[in-house]
C-alpha positions in Angstrom: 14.4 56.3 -31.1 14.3 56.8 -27.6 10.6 56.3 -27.3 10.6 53.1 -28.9 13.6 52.0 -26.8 11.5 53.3 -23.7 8.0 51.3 -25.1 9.9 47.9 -25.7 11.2 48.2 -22.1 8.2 48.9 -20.2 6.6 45.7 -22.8 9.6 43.6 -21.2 9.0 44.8 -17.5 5.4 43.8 -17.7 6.1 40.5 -18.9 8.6 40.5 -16.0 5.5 41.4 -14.0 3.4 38.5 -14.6 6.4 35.9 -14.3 6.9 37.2 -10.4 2.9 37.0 -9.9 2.4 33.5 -11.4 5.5 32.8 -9.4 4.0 34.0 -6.3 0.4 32.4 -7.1 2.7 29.1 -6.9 4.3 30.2 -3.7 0.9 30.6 -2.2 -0.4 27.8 -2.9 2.3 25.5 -1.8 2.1 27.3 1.5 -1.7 27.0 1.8 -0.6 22.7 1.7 1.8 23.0 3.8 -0.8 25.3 6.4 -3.7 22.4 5.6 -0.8 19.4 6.9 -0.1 21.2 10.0 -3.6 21.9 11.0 -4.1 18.1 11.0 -1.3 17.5 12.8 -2.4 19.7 15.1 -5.9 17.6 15.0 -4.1 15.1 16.4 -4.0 13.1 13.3 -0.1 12.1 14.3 2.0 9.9 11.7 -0.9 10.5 8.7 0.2 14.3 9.2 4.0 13.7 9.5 3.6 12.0 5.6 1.0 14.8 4.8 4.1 16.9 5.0 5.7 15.4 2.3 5.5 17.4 -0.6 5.7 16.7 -4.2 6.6 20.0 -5.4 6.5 19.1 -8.9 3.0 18.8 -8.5 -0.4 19.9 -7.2 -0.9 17.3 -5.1 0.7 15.8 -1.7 3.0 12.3 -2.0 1.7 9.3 0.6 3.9 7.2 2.1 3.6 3.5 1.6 3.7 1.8 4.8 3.5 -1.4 5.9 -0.4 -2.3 6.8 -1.7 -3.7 10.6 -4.1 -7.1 9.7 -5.8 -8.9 12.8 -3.6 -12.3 11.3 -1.0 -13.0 9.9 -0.8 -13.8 6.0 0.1 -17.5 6.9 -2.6 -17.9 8.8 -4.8 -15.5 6.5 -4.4 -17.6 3.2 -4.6 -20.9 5.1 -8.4 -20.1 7.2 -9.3 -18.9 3.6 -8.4 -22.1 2.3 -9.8 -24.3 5.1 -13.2 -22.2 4.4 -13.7 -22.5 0.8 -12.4 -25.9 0.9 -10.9 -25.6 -2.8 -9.9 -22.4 -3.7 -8.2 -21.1 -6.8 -5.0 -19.2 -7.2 -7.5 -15.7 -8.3 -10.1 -16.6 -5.2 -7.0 -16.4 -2.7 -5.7 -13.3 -4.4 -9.1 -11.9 -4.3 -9.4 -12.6 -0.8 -5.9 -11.2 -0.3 -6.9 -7.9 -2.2 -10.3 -8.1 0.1 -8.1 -7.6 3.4 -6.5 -4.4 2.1 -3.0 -6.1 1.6 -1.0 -5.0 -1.1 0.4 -7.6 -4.2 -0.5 -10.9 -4.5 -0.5 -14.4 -1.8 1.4 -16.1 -4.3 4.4 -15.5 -2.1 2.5 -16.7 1.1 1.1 -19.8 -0.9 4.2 -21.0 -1.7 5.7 -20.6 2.3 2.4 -22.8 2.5 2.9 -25.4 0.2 6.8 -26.2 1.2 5.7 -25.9 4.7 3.1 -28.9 4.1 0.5 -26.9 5.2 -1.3 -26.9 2.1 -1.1 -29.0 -1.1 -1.6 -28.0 -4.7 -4.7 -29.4 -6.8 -4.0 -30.0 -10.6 -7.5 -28.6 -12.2 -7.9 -28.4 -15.8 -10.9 -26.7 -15.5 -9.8 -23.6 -14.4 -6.4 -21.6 -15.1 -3.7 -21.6 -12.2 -4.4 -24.6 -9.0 -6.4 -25.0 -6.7 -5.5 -25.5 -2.8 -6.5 -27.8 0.2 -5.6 -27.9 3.4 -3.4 -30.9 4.6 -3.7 -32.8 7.8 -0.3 -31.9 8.2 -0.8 -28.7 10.0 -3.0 -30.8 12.7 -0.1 -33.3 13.0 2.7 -30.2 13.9 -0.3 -29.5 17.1 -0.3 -32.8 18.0 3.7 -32.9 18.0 3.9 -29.5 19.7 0.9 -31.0 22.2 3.4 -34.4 22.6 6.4 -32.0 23.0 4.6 -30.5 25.8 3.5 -33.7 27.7 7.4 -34.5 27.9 8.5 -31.5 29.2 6.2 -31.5 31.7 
């Protein structure tokens, strides 16, 4: 009896055994990430290897960090040049050109700043789904009053 109780125990420690070394393995590996994120730090990759350091431990794999992107204009002014250039766009071409730049979502949110600013105007076209967009002459109007303004102050 006391052989068998002896067999079944040793059975149990070994499967002990190779819970602590997959255990470990995991260990390892997380620490290998973490090594790999410091040395580009250390690279001078700066903020990149600050969110590098983020772990997702649940995983195999390291979490980003959404943050906000740098554009040479602004989205007003990104939407509207578009606009100006293609001379009618539709809603998908402006989102497509919005895509284009790397910026995240949609323009619909930037149209419609457009369109109640006067800026732009919307073009009923049954051709296509969604609008289309033009440029107004108000936008050269607000110049010429900020031009005017300007004059007077002067």
């Amino acid at each position: 009896m006391k052989l068998i109780d002896i067999s079944e125990k040793v059975k149990q420690l070994q499967i002990d055994r190779q819970k602590h070394a997959d255990a470990i393995a995991a260990i390892d590996s997380a620490l290998e990430r973490v090594s790999a994120a410091i040395n580009t730090i250390g690279e001078g990759a700066g903020v990149e290897g600050l969110d590098a350091l983020r772990l997702d431990l649940a995983g195999d794999r390291l979490r980003t960090v959404r943050r906000k992107g740098k554009f040479t204009h602004t989205a007003e002014v990104s939407v509207l040049e578009f606009i100006r250039q293609m001379s009618q766009p539709t809603t998908a071409q402006i989102n497509a050109h919005w895509r284009g730049e790397g910026r995240c979502g949609t323009a619909n949110v930037t149209i419609l700043k457009l369109l109640q600013q006067g800026l732009i105007q919307r073009v009923a076209d049954p051709s296509v789904r969604g609008s289309r967009y033009v440029a107004t002459n108000a936008e050269q109007a607000s110049k010429q009053d900020a031009g005017t303004e300007t004059l007077a102050t002067n």
